[in-house]
PyMOL Python script that loads the backbone (N, CA, C, O; Angstrom):
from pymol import cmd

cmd.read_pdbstr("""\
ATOM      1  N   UNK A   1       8.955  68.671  34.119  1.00  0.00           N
ATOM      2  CA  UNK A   1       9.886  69.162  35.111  1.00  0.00           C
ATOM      3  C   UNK A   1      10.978  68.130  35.333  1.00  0.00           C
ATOM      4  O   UNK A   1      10.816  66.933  35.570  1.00  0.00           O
ATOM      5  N   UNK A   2      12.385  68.954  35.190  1.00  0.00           N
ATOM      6  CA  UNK A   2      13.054  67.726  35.773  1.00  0.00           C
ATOM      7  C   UNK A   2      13.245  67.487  37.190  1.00  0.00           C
ATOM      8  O   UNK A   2      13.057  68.384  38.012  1.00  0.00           O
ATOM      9  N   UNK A   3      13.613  66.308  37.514  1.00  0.00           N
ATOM     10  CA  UNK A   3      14.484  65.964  38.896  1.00  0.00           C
ATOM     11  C   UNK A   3      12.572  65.364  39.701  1.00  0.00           C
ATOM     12  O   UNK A   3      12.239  65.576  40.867  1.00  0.00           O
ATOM     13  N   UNK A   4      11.950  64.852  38.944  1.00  0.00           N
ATOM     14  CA  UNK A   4      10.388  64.649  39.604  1.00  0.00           C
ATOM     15  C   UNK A   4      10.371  63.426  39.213  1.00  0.00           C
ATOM     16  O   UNK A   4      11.117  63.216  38.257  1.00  0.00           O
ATOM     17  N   UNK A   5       9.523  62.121  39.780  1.00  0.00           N
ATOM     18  CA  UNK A   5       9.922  60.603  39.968  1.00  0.00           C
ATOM     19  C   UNK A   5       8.210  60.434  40.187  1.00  0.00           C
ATOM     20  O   UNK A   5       7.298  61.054  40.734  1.00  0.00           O
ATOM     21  N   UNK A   6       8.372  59.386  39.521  1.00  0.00           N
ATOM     22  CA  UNK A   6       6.936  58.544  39.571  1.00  0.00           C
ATOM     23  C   UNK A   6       7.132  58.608  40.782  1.00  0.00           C
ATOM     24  O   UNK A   6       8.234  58.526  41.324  1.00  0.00           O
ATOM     25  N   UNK A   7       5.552  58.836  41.584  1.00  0.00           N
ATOM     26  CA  UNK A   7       5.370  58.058  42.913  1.00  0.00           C
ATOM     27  C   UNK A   7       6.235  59.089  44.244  1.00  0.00           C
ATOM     28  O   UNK A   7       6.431  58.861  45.437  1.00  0.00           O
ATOM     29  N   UNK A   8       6.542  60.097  43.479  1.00  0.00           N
ATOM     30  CA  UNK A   8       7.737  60.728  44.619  1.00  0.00           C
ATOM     31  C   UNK A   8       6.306  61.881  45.180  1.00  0.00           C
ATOM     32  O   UNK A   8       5.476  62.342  44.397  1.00  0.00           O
ATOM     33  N   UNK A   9       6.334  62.168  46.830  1.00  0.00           N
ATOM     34  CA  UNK A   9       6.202  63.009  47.247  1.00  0.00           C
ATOM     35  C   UNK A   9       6.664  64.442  47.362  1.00  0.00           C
ATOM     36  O   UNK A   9       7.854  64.708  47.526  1.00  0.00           O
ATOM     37  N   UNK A  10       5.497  65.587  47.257  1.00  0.00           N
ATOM     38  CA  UNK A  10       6.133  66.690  46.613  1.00  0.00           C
ATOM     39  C   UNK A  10       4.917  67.520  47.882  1.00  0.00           C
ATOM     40  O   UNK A  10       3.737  67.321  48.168  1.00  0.00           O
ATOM     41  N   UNK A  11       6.282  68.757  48.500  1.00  0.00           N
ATOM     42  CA  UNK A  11       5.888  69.252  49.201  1.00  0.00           C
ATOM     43  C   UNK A  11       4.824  70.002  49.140  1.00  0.00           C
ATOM     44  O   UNK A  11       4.159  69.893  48.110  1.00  0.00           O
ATOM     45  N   UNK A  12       4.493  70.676  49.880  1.00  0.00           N
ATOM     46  CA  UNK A  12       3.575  72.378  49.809  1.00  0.00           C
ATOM     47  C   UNK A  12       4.708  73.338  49.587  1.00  0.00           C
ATOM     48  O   UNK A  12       5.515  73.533  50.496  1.00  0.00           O
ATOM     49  N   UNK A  13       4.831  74.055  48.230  1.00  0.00           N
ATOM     50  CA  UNK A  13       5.558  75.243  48.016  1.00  0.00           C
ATOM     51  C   UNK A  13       6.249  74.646  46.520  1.00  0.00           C
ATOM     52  O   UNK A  13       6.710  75.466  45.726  1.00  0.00           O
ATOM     53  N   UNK A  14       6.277  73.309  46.239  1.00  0.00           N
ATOM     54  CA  UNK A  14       7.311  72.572  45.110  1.00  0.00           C
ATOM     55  C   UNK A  14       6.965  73.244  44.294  1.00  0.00           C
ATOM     56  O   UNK A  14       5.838  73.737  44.339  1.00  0.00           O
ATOM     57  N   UNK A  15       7.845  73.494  43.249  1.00  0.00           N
ATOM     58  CA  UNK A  15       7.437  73.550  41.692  1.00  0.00           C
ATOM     59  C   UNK A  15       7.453  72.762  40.847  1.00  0.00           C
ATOM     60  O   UNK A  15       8.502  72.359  40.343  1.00  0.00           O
ATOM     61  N   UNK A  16       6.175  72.329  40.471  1.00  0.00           N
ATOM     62  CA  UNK A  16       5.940  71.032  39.667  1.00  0.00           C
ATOM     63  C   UNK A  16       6.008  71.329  38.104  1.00  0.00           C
ATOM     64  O   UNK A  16       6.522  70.537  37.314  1.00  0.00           O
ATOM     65  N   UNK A  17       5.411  72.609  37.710  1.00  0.00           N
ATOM     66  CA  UNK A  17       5.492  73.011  36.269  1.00  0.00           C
ATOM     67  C   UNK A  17       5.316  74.573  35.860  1.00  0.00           C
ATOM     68  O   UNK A  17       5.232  75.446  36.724  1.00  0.00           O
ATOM     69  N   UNK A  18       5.281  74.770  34.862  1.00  0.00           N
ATOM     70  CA  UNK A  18       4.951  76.399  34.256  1.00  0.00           C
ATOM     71  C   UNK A  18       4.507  76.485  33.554  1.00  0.00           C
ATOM     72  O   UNK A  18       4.762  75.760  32.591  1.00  0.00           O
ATOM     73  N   UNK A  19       3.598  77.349  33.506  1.00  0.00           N
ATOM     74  CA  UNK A  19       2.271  77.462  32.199  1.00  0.00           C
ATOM     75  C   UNK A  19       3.168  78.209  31.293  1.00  0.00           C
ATOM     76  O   UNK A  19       3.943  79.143  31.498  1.00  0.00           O
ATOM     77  N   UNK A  20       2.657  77.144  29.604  1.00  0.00           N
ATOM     78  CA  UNK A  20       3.333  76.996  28.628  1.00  0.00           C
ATOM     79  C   UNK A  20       2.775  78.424  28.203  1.00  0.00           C
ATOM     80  O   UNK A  20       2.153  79.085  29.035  1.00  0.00           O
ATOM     81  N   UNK A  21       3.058  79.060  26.511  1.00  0.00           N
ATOM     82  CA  UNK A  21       2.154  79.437  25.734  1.00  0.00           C
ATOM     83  C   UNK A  21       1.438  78.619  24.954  1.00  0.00           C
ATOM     84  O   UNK A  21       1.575  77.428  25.236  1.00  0.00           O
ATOM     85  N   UNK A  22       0.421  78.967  23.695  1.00  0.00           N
ATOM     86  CA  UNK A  22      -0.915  78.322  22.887  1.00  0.00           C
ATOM     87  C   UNK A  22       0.681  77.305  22.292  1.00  0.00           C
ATOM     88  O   UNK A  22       0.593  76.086  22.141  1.00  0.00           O
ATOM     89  N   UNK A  23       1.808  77.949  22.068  1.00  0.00           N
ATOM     90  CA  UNK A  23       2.812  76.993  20.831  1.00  0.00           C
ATOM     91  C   UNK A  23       2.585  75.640  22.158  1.00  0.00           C
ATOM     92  O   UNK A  23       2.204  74.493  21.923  1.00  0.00           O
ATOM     93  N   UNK A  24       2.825  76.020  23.066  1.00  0.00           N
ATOM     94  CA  UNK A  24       3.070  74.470  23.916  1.00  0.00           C
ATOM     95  C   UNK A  24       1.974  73.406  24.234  1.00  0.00           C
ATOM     96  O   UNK A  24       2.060  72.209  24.506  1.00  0.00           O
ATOM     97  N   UNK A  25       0.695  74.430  24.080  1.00  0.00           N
ATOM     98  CA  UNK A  25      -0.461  73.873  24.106  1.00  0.00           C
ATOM     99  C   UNK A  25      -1.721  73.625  23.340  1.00  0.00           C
ATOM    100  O   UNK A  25      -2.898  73.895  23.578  1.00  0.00           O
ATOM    101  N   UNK A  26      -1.102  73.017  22.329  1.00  0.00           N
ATOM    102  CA  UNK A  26      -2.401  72.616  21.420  1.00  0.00           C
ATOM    103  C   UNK A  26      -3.016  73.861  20.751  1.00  0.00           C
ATOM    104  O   UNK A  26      -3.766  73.674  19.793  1.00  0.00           O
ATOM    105  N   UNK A  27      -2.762  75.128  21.176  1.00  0.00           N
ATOM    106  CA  UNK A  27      -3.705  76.182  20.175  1.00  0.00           C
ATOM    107  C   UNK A  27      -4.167  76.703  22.167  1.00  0.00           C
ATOM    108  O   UNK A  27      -3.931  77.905  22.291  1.00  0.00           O
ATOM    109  N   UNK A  28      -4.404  76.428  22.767  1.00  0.00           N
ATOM    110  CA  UNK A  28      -5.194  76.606  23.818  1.00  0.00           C
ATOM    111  C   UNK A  28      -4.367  77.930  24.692  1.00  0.00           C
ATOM    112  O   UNK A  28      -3.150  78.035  24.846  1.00  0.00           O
ATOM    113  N   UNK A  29      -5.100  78.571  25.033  1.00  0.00           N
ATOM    114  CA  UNK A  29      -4.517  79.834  25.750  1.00  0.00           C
ATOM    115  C   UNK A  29      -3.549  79.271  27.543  1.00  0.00           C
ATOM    116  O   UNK A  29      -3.300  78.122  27.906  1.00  0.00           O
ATOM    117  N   UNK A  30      -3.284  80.382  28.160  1.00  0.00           N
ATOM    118  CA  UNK A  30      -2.028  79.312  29.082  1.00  0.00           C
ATOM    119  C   UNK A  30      -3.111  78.730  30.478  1.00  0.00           C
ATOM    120  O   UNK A  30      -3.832  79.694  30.738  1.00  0.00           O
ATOM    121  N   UNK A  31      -3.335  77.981  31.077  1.00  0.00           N
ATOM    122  CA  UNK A  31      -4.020  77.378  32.100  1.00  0.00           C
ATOM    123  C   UNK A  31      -3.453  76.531  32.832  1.00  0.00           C
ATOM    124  O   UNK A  31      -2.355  76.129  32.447  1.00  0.00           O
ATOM    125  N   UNK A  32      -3.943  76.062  33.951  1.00  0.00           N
ATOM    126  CA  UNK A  32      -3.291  75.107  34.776  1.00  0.00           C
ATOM    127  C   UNK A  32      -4.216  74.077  34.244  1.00  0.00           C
ATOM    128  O   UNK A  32      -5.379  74.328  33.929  1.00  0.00           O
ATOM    129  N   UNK A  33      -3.556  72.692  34.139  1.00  0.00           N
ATOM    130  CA  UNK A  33      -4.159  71.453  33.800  1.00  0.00           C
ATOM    131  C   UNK A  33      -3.977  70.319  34.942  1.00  0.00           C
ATOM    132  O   UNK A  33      -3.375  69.281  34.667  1.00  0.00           O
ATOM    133  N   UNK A  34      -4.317  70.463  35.759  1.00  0.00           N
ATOM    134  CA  UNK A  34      -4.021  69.331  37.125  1.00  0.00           C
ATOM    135  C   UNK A  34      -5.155  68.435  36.855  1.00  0.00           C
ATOM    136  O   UNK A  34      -6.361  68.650  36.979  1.00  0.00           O
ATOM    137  N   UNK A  35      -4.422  67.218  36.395  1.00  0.00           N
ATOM    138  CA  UNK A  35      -5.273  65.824  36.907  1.00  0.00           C
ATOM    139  C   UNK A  35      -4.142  64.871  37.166  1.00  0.00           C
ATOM    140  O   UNK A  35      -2.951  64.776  36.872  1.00  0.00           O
ATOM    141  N   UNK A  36      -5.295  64.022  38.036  1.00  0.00           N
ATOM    142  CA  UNK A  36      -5.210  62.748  38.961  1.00  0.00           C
ATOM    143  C   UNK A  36      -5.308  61.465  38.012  1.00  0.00           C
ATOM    144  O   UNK A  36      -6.437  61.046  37.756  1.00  0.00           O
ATOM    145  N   UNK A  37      -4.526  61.011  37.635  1.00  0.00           N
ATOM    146  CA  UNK A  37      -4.316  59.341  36.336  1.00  0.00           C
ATOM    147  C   UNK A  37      -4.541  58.045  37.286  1.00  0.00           C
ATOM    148  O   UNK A  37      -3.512  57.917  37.950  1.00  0.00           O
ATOM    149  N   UNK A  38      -5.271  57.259  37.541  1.00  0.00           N
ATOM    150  CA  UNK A  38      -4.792  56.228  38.463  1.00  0.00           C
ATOM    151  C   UNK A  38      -4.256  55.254  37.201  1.00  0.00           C
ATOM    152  O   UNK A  38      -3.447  54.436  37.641  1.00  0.00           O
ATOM    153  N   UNK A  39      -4.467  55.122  35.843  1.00  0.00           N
ATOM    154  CA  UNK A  39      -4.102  54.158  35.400  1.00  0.00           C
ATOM    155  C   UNK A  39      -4.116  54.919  33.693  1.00  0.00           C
ATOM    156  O   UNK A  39      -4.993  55.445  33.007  1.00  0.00           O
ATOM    157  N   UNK A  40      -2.499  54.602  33.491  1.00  0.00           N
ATOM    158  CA  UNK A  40      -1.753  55.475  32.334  1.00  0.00           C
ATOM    159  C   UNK A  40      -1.808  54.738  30.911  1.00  0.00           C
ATOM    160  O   UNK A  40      -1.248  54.950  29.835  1.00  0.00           O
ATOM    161  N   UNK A  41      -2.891  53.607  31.453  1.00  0.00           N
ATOM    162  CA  UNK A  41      -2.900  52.570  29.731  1.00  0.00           C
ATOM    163  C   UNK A  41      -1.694  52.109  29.096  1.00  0.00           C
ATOM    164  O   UNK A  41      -1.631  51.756  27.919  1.00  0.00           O
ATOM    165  N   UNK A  42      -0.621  52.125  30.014  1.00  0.00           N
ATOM    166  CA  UNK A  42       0.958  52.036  29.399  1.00  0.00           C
ATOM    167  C   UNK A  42       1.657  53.197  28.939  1.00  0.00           C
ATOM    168  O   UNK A  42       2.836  53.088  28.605  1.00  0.00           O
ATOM    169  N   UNK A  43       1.043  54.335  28.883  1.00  0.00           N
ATOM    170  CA  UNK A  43       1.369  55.332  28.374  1.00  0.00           C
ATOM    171  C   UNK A  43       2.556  56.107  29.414  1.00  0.00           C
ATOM    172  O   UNK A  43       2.623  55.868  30.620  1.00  0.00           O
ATOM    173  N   UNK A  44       3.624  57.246  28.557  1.00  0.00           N
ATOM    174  CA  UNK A  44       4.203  57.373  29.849  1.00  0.00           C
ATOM    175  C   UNK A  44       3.961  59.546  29.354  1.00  0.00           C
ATOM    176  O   UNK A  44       3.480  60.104  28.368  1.00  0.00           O
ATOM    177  N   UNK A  45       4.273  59.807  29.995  1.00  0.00           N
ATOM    178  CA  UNK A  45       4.391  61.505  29.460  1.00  0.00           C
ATOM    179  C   UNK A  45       3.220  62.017  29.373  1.00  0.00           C
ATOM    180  O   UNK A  45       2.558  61.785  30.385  1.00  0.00           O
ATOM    181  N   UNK A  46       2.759  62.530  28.703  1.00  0.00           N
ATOM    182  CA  UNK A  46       1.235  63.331  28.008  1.00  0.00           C
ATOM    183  C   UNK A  46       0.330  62.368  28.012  1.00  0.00           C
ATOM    184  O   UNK A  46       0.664  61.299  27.503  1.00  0.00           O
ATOM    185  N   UNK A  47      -0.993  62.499  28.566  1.00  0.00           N
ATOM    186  CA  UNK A  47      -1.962  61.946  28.470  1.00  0.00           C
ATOM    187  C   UNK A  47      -3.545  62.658  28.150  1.00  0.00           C
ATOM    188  O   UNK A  47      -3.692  63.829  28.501  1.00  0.00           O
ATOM    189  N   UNK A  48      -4.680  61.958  27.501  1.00  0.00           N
ATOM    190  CA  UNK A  48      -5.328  63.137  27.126  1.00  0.00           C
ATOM    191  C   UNK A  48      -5.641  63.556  28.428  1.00  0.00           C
ATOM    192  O   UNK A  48      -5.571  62.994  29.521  1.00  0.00           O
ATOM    193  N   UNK A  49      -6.134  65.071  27.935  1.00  0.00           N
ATOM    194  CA  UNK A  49      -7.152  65.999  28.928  1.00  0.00           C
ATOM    195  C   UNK A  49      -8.415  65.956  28.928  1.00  0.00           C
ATOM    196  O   UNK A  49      -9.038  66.414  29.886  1.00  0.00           O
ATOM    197  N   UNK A  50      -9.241  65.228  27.528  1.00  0.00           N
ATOM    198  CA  UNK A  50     -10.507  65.613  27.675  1.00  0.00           C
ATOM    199  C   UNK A  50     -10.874  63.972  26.940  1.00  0.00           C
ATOM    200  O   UNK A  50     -10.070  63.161  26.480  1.00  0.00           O
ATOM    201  N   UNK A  51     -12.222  63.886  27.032  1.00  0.00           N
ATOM    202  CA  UNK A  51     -12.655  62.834  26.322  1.00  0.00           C
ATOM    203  C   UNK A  51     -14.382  62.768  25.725  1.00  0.00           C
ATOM    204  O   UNK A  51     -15.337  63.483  26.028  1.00  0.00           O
ATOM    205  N   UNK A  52     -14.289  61.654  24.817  1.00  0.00           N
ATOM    206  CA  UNK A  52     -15.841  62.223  23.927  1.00  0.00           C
ATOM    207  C   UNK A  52     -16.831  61.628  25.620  1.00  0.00           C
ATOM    208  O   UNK A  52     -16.430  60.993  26.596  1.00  0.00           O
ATOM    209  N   UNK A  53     -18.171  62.208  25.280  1.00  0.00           N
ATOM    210  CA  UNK A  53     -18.967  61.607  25.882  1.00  0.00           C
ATOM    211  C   UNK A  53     -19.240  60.090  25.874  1.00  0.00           C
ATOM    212  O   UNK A  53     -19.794  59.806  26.936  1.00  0.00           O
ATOM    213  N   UNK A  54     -19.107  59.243  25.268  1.00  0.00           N
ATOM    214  CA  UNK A  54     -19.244  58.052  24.936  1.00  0.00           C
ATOM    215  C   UNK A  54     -18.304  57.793  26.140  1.00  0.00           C
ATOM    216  O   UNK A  54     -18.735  57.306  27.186  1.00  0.00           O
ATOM    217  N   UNK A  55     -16.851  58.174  25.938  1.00  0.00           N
ATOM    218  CA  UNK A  55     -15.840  57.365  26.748  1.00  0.00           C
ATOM    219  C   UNK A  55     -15.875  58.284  28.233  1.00  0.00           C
ATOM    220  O   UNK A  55     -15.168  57.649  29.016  1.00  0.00           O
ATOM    221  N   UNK A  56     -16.301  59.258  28.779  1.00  0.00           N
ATOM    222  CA  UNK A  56     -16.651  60.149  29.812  1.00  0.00           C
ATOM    223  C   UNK A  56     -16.677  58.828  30.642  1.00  0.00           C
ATOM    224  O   UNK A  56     -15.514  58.618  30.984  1.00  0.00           O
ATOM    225  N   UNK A  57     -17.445  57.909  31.085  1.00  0.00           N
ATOM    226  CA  UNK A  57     -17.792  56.871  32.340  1.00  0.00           C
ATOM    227  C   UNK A  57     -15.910  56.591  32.904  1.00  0.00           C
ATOM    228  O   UNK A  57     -15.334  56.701  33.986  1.00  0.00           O
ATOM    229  N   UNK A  58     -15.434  56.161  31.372  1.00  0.00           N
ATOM    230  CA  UNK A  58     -13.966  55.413  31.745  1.00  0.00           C
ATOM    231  C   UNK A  58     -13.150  56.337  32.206  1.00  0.00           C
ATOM    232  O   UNK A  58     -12.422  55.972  33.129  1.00  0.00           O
ATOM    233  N   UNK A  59     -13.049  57.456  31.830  1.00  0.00           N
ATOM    234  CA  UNK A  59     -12.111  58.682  31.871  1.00  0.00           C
ATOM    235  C   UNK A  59     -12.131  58.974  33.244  1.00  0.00           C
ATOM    236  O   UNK A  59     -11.092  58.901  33.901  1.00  0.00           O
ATOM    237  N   UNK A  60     -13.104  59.267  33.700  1.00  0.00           N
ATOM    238  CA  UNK A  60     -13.911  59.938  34.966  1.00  0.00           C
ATOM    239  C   UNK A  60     -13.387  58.551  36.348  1.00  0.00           C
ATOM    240  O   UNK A  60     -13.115  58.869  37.506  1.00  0.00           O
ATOM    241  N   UNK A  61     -13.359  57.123  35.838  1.00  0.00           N
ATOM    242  CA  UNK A  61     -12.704  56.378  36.573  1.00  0.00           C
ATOM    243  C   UNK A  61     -11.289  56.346  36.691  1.00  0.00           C
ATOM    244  O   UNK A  61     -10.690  56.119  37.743  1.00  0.00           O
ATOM    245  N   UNK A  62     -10.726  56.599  35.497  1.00  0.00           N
ATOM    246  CA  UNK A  62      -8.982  57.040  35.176  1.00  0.00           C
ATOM    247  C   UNK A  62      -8.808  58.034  36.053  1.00  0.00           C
ATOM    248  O   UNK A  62      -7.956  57.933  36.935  1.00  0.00           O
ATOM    249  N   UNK A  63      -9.620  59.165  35.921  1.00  0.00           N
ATOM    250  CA  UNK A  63      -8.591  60.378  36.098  1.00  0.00           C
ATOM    251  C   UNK A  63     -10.191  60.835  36.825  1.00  0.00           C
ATOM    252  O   UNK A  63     -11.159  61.376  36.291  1.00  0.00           O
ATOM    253  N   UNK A  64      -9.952  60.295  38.454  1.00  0.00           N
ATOM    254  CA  UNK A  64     -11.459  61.408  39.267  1.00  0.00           C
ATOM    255  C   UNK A  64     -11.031  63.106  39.264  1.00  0.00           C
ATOM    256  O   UNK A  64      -9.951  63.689  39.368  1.00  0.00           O
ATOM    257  N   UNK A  65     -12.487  63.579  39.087  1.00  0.00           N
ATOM    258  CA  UNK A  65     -11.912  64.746  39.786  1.00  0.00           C
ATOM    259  C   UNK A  65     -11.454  65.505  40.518  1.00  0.00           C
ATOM    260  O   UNK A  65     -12.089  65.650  41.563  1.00  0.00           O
ATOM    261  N   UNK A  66     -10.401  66.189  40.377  1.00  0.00           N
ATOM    262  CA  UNK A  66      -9.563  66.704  41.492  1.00  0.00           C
ATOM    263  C   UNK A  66     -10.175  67.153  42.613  1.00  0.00           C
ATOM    264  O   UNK A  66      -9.667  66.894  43.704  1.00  0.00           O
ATOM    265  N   UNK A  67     -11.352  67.889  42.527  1.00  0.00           N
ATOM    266  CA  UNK A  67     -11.839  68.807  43.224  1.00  0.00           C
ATOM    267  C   UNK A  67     -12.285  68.233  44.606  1.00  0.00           C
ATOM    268  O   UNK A  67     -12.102  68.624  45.759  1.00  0.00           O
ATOM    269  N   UNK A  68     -12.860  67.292  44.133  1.00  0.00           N
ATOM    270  CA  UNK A  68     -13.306  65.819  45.195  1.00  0.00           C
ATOM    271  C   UNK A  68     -12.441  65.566  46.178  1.00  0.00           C
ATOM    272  O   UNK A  68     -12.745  65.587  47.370  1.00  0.00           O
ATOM    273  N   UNK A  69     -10.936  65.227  45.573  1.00  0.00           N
ATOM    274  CA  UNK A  69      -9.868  64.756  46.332  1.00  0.00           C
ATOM    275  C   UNK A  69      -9.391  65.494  46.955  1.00  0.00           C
ATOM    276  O   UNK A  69      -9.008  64.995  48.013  1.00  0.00           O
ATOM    277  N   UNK A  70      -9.068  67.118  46.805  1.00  0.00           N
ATOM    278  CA  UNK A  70      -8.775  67.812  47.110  1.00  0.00           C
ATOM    279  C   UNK A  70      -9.452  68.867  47.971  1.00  0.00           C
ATOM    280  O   UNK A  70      -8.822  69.311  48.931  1.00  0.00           O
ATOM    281  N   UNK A  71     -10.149  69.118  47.825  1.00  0.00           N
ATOM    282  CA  UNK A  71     -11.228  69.969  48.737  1.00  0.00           C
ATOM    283  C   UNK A  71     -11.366  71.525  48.162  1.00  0.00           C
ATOM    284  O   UNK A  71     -11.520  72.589  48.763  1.00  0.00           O
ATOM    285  N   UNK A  72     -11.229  71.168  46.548  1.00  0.00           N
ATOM    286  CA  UNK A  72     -11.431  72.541  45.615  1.00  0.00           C
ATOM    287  C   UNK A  72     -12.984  73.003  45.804  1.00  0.00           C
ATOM    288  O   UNK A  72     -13.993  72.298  45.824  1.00  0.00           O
ATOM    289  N   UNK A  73     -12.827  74.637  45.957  1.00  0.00           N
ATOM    290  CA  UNK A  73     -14.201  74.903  46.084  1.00  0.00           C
ATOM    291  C   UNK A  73     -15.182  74.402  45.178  1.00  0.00           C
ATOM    292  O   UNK A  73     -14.607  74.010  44.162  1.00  0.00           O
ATOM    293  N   UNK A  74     -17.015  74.172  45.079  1.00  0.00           N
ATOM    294  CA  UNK A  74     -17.595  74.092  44.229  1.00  0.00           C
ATOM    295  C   UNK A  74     -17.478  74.829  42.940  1.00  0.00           C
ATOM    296  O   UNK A  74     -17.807  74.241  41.910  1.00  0.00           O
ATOM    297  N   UNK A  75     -17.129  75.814  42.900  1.00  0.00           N
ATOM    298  CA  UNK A  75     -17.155  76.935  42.019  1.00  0.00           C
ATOM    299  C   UNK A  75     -15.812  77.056  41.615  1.00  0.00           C
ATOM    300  O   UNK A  75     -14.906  76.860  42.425  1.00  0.00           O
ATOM    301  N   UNK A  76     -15.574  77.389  40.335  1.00  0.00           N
ATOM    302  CA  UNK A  76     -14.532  77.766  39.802  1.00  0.00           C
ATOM    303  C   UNK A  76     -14.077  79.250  40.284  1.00  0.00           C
ATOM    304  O   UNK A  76     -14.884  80.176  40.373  1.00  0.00           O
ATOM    305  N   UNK A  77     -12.587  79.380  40.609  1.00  0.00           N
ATOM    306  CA  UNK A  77     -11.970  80.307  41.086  1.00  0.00           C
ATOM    307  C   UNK A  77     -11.661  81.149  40.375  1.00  0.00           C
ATOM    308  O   UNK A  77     -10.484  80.864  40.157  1.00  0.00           O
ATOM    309  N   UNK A  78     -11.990  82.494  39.535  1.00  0.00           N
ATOM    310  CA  UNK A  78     -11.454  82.969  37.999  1.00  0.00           C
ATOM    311  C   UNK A  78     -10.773  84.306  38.291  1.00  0.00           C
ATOM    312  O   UNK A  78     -11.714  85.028  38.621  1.00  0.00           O
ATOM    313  N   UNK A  79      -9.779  84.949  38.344  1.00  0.00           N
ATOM    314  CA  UNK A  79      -9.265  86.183  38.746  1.00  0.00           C
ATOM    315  C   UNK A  79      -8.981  86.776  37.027  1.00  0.00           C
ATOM    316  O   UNK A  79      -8.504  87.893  36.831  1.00  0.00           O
TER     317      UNK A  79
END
""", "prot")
cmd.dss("prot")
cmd.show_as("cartoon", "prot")
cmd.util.cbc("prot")
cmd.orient("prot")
């Protein structure tokens, strides 16, 4: 998205992004992908989404789950 800033506060109602098609996403059908990065490895833009089990401990410290922070129901929401 343009006109969006590291570190910038973003209201209730903003538009932060738009679900791509599979061309924008890896093969993957369209979804929302919201995660939380505390630390980007230097990286700037795209970061992964998923990780092997081996590296799961580090990932899971990178990037907690949203749901936690947020107060997402237990259960996935599926319409």
């Amino acid at each position: 998205m343009k006109n969006l800033t590291v570190g910038q506060i973003v209201e209730k109602g903003t538009i932060v992004g738009y679900v791509g098609d599979k061309s924008e996403n890896g093969g993957w059908g369209p979804h929302l992908h919201f995660q939380i990065i505390s630390d980007m490895d230097g990286k700037q833009g795209d970061y992964p989404g998923v990780a092997s089990k081996a590296d799961a401990p580090i990932m899971l410290h990178k990037c907690p789950d949203p749901q936690f922070l947020l107060g997402f129901p237990a259960q996935p929401i599926i319409y």
